[in-house]
The first five atom37 places (N, CA, C, CB, O) and aatype in JSON, in Angstrom:
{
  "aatype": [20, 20, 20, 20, 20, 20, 20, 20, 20, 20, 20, 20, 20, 20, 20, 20, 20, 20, 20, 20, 20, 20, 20, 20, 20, 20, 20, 20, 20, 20, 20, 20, 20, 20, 20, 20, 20, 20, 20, 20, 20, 20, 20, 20, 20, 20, 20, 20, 20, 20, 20, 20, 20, 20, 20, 20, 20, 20, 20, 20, 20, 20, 20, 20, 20, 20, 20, 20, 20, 20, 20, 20, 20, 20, 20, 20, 20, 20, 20, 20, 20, 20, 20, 20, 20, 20, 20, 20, 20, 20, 20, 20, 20, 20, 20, 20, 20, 20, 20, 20, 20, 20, 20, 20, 20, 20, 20, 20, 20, 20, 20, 20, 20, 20, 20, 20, 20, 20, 20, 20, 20, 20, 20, 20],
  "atom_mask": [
    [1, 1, 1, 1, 1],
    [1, 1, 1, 1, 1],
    [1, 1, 1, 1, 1],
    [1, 1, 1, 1, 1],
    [1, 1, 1, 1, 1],
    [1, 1, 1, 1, 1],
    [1, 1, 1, 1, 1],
    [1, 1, 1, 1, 1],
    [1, 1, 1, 1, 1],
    [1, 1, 1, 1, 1],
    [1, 1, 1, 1, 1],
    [1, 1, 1, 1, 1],
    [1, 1, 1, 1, 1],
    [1, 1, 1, 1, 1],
    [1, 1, 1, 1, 1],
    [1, 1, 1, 1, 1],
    [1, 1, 1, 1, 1],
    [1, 1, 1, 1, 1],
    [1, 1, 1, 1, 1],
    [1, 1, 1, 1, 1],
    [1, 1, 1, 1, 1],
    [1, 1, 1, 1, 1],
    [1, 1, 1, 1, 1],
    [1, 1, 1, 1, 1],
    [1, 1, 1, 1, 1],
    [1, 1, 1, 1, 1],
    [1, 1, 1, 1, 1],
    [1, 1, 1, 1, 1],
    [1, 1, 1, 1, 1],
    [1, 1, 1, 1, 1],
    [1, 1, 1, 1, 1],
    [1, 1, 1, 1, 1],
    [1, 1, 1, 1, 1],
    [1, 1, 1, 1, 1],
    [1, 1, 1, 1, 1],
    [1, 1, 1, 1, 1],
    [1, 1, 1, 1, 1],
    [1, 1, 1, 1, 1],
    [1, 1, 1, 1, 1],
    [1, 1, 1, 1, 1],
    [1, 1, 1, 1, 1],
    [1, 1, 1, 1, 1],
    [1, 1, 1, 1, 1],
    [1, 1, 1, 1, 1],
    [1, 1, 1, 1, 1],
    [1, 1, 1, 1, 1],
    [1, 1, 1, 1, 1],
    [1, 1, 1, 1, 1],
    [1, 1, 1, 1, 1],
    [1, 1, 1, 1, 1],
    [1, 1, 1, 1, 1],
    [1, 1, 1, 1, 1],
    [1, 1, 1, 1, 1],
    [1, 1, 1, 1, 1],
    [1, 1, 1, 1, 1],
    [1, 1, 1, 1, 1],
    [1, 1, 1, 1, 1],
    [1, 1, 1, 1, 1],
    [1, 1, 1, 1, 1],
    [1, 1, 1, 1, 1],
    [1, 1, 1, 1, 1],
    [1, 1, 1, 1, 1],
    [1, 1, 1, 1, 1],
    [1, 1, 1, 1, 1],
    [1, 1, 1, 1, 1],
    [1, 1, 1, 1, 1],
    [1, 1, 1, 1, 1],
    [1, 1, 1, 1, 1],
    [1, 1, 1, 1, 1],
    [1, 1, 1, 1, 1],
    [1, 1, 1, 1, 1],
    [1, 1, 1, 1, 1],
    [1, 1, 1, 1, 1],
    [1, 1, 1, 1, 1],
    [1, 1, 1, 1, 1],
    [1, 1, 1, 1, 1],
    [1, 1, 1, 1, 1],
    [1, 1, 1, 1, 1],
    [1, 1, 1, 1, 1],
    [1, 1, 1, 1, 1],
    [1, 1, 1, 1, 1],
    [1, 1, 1, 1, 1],
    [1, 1, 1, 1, 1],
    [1, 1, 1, 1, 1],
    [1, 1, 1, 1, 1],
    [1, 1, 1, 1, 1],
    [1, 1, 1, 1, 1],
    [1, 1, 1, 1, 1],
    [1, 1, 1, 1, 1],
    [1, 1, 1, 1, 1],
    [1, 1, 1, 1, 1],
    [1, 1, 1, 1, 1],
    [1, 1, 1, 1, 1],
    [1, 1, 1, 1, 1],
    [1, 1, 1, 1, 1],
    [1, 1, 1, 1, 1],
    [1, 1, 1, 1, 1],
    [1, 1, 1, 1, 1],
    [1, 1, 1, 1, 1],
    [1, 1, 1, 1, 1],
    [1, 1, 1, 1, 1],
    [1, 1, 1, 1, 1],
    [1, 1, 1, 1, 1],
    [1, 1, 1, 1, 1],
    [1, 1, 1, 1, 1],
    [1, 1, 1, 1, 1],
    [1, 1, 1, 1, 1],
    [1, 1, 1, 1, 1],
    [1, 1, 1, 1, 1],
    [1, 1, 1, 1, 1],
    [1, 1, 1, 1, 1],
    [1, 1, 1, 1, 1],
    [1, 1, 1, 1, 1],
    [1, 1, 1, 1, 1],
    [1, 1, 1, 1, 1],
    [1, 1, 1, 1, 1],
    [1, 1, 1, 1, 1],
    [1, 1, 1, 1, 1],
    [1, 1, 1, 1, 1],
    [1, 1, 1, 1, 1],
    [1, 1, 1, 1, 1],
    [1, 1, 1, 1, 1],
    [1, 1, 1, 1, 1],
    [1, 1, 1, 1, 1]
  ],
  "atom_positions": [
    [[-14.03, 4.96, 7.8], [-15.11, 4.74, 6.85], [-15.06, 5.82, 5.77], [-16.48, 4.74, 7.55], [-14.54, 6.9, 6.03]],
    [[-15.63, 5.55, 4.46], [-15.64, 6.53, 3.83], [-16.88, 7.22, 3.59], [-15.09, 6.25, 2.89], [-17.72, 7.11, 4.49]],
    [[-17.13, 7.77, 2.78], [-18.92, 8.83, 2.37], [-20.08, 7.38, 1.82], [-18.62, 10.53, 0.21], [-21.27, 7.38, 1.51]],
    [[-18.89, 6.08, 1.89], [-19.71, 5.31, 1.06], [-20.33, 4.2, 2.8], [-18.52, 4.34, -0.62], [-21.29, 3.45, 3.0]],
    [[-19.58, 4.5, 3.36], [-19.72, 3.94, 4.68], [-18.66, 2.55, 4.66], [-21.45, 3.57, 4.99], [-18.06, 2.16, 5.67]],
    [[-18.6, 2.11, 3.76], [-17.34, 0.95, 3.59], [-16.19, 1.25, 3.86], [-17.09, 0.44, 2.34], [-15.65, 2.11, 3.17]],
    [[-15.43, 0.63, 4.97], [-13.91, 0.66, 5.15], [-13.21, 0.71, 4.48], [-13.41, -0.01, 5.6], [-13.26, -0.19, 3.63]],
    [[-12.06, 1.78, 4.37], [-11.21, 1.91, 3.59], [-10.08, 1.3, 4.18], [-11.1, 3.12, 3.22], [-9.91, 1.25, 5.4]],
    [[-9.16, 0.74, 3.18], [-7.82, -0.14, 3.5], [-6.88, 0.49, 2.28], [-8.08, -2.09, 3.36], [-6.95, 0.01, 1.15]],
    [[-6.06, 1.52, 2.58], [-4.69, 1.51, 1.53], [-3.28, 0.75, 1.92], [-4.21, 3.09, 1.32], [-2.8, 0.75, 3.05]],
    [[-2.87, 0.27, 1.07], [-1.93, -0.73, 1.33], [-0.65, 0.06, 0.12], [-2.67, -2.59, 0.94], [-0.58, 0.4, -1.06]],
    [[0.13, 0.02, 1.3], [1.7, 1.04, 0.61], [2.32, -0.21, 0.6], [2.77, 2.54, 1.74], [2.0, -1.19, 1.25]],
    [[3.6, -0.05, -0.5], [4.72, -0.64, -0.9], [5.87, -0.26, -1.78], [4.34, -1.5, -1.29], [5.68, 0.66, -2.58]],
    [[6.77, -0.7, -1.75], [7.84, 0.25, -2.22], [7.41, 0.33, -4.36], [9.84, -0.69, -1.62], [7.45, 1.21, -5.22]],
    [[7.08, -1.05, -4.32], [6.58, -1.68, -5.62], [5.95, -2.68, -5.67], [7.39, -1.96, -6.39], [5.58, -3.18, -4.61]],
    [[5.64, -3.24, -6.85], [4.45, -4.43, -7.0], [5.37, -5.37, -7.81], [2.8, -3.95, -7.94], [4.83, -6.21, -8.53]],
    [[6.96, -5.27, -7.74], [7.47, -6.52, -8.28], [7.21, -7.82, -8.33], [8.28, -6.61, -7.98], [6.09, -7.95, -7.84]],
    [[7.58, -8.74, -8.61], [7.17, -10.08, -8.69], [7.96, -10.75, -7.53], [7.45, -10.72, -10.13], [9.14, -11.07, -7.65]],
    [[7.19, -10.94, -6.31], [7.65, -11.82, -5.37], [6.58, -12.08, -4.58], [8.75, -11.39, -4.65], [5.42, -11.77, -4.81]],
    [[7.23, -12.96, -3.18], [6.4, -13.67, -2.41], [5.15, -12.93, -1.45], [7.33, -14.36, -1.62], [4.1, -13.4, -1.02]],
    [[5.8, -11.49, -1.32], [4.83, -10.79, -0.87], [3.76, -10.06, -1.41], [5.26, -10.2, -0.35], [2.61, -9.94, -1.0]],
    [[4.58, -9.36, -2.87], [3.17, -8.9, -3.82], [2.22, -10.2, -4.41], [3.77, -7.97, -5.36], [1.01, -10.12, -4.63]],
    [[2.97, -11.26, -4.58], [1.77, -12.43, -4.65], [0.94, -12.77, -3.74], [2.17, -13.57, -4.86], [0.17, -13.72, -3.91]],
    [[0.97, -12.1, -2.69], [0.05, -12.29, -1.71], [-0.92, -11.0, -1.88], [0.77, -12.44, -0.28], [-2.14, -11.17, -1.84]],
    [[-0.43, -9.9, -2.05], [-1.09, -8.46, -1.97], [-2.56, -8.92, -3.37], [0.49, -6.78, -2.59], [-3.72, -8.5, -3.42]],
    [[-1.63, -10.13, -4.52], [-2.03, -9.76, -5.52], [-3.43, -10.69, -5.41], [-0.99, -9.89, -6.66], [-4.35, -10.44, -6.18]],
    [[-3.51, -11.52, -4.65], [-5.02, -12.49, -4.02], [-5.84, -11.78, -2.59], [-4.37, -14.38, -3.35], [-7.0, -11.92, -2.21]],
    [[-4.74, -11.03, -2.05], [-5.96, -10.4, -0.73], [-6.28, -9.18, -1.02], [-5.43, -10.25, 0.93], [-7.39, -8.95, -0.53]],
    [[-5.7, -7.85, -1.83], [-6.4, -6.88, -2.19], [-7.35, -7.36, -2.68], [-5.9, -6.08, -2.86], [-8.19, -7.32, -1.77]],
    [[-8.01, -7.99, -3.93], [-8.6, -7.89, -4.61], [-9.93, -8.88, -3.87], [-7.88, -8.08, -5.81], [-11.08, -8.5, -4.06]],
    [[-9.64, -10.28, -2.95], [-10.78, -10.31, -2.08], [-11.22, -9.28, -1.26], [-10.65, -11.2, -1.35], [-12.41, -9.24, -0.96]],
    [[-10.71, -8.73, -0.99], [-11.0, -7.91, 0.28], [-12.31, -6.21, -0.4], [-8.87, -7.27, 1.03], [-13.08, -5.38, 0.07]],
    [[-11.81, -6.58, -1.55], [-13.09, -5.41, -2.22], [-13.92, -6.6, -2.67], [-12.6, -4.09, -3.81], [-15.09, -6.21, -2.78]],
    [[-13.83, -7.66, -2.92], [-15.22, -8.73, -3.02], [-15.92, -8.24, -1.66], [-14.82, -10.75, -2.99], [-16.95, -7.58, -1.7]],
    [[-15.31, -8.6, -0.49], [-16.03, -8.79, 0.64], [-16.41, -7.38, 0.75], [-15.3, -9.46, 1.86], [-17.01, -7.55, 1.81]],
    [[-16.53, -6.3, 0.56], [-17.12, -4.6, 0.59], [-16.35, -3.73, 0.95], [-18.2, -4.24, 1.48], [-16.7, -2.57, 1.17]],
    [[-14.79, -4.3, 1.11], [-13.64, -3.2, 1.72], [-13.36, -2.09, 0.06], [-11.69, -4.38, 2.41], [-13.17, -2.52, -1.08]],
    [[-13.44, -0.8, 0.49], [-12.81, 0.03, -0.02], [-10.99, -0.01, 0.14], [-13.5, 1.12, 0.49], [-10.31, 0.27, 1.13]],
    [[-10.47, -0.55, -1.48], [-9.35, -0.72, -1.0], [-8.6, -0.01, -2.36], [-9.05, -2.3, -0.53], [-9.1, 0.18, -3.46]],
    [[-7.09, 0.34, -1.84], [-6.53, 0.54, -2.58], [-4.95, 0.62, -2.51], [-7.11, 1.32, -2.87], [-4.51, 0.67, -1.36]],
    [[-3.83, 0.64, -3.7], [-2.21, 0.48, -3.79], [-1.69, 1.47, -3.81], [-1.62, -0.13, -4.82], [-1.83, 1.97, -4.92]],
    [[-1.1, 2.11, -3.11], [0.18, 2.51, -3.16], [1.47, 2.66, -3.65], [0.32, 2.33, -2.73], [2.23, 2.69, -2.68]],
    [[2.22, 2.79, -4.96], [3.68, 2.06, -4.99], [4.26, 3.35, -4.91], [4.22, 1.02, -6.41], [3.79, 4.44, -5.24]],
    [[5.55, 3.01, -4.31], [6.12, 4.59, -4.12], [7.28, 4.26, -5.26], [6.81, 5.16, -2.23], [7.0, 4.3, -6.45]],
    [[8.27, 4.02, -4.9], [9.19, 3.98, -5.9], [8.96, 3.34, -7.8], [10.16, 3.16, -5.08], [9.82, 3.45, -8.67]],
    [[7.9, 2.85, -7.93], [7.98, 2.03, -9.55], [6.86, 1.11, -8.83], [9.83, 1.05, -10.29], [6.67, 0.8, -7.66]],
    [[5.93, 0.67, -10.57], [5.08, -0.05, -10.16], [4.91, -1.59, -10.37], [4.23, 0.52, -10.5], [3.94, -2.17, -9.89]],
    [[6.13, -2.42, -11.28], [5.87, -3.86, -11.13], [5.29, -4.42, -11.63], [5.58, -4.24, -10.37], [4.15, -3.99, -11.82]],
    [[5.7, -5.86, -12.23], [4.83, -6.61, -12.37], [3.22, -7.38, -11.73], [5.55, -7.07, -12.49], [2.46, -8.25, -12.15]],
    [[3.26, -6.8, -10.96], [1.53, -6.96, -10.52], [0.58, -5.83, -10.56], [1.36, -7.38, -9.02], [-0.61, -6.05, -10.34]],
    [[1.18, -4.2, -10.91], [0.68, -3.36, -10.8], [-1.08, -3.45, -11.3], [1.59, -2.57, -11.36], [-2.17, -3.46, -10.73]],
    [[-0.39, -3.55, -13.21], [-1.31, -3.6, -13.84], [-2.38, -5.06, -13.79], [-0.72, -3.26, -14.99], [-3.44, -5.06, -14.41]],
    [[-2.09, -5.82, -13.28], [-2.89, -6.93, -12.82], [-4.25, -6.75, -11.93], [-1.99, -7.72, -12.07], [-5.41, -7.14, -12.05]],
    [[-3.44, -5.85, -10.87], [-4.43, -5.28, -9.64], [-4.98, -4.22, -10.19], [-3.75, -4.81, -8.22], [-5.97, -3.9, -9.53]],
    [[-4.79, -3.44, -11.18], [-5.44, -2.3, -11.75], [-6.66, -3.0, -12.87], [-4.17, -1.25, -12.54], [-7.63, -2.5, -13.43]],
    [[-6.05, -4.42, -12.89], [-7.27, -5.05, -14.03], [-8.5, -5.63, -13.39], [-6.69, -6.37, -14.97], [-9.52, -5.97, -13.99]],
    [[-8.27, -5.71, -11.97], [-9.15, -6.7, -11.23], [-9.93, -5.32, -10.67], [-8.32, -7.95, -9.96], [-10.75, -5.56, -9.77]],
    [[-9.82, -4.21, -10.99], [-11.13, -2.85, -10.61], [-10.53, -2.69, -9.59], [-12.97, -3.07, -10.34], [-11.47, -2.67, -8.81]],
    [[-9.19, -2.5, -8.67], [-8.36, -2.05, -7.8], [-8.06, -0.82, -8.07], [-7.35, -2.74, -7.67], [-7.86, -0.55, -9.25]],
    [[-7.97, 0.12, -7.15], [-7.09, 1.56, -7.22], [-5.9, 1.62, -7.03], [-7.4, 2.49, -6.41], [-5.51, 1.75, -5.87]],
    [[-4.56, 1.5, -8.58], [-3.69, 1.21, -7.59], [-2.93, 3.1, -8.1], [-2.61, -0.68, -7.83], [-3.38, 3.89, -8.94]],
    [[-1.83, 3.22, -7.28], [-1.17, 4.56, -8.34], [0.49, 4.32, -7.62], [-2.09, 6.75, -7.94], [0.94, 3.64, -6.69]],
    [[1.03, 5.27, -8.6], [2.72, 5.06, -8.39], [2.83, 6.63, -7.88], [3.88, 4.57, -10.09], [2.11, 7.48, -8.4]],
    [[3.52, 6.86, -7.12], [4.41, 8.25, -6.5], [5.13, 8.54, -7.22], [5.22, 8.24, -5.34], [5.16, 9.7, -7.63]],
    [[6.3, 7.27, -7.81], [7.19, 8.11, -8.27], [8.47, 8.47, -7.32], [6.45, 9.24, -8.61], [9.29, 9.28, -7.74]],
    [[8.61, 7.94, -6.22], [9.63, 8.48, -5.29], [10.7, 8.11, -5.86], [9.61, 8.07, -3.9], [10.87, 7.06, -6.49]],
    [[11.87, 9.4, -5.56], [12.96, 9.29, -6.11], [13.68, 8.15, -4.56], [13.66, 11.05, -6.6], [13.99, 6.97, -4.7]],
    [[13.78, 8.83, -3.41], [14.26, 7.87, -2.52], [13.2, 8.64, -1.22], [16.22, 7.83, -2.33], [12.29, 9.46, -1.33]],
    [[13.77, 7.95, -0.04], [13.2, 7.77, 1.07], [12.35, 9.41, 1.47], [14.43, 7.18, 2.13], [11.19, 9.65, 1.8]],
    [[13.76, 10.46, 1.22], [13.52, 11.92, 1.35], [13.31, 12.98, 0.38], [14.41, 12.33, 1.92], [13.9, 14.06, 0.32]],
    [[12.31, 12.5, -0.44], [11.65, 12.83, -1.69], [10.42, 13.58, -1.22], [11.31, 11.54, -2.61], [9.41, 12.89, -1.09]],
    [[10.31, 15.26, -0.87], [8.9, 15.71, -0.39], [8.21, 15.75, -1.63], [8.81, 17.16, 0.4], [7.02, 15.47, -1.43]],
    [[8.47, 16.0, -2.93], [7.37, 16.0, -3.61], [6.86, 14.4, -3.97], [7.65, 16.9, -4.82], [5.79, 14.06, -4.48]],
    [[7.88, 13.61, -3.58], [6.84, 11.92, -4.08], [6.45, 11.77, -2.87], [7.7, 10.19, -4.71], [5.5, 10.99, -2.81]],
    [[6.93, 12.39, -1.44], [5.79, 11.73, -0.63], [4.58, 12.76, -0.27], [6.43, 11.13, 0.79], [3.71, 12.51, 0.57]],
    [[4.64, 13.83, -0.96], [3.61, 14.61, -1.03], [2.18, 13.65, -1.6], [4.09, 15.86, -1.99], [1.2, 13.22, -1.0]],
    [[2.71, 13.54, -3.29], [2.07, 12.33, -4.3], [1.45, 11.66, -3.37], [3.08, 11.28, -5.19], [0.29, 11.91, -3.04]],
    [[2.34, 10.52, -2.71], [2.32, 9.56, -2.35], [0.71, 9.63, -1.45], [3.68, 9.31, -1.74], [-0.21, 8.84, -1.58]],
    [[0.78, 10.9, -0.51], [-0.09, 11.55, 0.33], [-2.01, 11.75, 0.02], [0.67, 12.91, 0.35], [-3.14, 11.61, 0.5]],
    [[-1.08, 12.24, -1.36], [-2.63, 12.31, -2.04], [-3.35, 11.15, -2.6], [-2.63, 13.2, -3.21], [-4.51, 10.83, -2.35]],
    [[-2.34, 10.43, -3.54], [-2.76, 9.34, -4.42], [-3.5, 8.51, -3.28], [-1.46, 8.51, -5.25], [-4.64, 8.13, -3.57]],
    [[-2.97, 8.15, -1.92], [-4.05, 7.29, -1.09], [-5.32, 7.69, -0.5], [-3.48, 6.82, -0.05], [-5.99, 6.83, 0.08]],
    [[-5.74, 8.93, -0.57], [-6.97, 9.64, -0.94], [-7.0, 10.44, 0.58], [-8.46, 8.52, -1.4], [-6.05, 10.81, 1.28]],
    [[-8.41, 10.53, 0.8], [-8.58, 11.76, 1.95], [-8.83, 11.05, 3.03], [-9.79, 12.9, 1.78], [-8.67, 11.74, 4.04]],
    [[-9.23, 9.68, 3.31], [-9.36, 9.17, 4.64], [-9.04, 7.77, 4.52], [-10.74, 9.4, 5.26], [-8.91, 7.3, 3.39]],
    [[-8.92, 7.14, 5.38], [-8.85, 5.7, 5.48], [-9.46, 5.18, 6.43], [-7.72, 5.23, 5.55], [-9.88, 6.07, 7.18]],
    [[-9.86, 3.6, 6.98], [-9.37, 3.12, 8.47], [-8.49, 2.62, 8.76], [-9.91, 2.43, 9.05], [-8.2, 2.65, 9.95]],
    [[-7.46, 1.8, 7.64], [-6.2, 0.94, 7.94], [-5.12, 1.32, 6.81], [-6.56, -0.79, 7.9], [-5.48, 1.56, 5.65]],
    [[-4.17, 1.36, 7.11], [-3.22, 1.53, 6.48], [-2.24, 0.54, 6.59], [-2.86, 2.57, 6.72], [-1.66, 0.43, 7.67]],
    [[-1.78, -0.59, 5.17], [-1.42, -1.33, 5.38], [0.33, -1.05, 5.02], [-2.29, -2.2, 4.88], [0.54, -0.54, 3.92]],
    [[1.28, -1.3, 5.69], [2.42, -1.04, 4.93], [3.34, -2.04, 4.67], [3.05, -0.12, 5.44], [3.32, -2.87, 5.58]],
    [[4.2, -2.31, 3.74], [5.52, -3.97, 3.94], [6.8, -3.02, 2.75], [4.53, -6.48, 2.75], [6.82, -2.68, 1.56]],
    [[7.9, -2.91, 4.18], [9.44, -2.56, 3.89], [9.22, -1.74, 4.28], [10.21, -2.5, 2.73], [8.09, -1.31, 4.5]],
    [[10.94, -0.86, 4.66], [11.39, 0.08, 5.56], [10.74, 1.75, 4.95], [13.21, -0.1, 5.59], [10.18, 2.63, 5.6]],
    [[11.09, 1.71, 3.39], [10.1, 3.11, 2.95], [8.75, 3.13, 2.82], [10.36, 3.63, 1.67], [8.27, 4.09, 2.21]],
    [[7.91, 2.19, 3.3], [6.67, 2.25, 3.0], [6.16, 2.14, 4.48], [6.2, 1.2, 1.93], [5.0, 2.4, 4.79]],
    [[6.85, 1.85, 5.1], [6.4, 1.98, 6.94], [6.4, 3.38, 7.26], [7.61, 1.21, 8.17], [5.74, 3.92, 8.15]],
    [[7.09, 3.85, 6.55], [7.67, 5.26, 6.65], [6.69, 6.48, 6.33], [8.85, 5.35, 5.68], [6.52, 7.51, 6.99]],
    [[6.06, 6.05, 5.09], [5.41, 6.36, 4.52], [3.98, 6.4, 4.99], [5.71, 5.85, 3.71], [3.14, 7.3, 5.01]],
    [[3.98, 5.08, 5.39], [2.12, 4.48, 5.74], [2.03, 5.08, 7.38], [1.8, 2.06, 5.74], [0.93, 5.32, 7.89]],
    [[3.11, 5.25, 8.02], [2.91, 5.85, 9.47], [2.79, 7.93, 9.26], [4.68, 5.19, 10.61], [2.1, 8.71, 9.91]],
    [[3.48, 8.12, 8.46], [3.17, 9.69, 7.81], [1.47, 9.81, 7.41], [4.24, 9.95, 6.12], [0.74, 10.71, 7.84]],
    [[1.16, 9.0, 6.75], [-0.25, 8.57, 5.84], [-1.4, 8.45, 6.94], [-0.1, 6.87, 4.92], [-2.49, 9.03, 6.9]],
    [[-0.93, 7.57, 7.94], [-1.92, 7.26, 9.16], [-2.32, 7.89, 9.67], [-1.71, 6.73, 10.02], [-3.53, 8.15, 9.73]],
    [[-1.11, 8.56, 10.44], [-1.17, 10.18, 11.37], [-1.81, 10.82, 10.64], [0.18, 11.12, 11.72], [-2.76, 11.25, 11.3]],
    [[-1.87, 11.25, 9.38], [-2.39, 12.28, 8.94], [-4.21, 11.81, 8.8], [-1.49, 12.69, 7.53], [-5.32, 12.27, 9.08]],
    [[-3.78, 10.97, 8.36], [-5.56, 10.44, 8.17], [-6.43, 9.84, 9.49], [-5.62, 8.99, 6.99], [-7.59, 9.45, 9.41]],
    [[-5.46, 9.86, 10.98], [-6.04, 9.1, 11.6], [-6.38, 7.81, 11.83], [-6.54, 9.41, 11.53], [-7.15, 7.56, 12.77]],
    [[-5.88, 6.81, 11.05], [-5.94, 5.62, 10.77], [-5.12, 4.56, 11.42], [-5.8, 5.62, 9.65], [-3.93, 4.71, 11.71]],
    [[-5.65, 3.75, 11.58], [-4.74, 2.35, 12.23], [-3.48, 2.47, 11.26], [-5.66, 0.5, 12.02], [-3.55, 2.98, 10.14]],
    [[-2.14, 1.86, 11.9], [-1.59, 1.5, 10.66], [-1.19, 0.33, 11.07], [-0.56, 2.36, 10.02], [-0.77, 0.25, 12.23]],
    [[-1.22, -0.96, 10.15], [-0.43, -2.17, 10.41], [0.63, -2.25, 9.34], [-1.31, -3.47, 10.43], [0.65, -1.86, 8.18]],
    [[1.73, -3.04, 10.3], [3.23, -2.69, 9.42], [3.35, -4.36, 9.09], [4.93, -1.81, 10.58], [2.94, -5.13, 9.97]],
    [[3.77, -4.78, 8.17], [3.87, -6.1, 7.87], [5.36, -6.01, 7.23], [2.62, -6.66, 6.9], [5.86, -4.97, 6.82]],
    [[5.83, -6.97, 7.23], [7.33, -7.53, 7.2], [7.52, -9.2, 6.09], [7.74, -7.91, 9.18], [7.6, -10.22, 6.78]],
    [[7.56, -9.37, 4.92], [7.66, -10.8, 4.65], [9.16, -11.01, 3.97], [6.37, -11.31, 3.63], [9.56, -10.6, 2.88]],
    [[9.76, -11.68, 4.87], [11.05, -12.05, 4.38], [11.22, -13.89, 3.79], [12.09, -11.65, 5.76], [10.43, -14.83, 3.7]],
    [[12.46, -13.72, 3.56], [12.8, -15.05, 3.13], [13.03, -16.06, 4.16], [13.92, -15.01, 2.34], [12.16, -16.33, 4.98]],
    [[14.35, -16.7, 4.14], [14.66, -17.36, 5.12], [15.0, -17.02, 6.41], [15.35, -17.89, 4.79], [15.85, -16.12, 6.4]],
    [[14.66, -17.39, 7.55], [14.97, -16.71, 8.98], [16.41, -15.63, 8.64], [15.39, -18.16, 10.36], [17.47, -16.14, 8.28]],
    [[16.27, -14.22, 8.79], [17.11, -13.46, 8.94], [18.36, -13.68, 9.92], [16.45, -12.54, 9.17], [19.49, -13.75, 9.43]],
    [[18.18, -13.79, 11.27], [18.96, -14.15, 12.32], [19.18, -15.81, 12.09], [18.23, -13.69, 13.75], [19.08, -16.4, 13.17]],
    [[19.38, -16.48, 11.25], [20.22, -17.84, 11.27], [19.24, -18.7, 11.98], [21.79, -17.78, 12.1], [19.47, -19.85, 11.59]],
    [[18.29, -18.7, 12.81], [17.9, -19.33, 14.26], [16.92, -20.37, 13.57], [17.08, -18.14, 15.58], [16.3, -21.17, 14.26]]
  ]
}
């Protein structure tokens, strides 16, 4: 919870490019502060075509800046820009799991790791 008593939700990602998963980020962040969630973006590496979209709809979003995975001063950034507490930490791809489980621990927070790929990976 935060000082406001509303749940906080930061949601990490590598970027806010244009695909199947930030088109999803780009309809449930922004309900999810309709419904009273304190929420906010993450981008670590660059911020994308949805950045400024979600920054138009009264979203918090911010960029790190990470150069790559083992970047202490962007995941320092990264550290701060998602603020001083959370309850959930949402993360999707391998540097932002990375990231959002560093973020969690530190804040104490749930973290859920989400994954959206294309076509079945393993062929099956």
């Amino acid at each position: 919870m935060t000082r406001t008593g509303r749940p906080r939700l930061v949601f990490v990602c590598p970027n806010l490019e244009a695909g199947g998963a930030e088109r999803q980020w780009l309809g449930l962040v922004p309900a999810l502060a309709t419904r009273g969630f304190d929420v906010g973006v993450v981008t670590l590496d660059g911020r994308g075509a949805y950045f400024d979209d979600l920054r138009a709809g009264g979203v918090a979003v911010a960029c790190a800046r990470l150069r790559n995975r083992a970047d202490p001063a962007g995941l320092a950034r990264a550290l701060r820009l998602a603020g001083p507490r959370s309850s959930v930490v949402v993360s999707r791809d391998v540097s932002a799991h990375v990231v959002g489980h560093a973020l969690a621990r530190r804040q104490r927070a749930a973290h859920v790791v989400t994954e959206h790929l294309g076509p079945d990976p393993l062929g099956v």
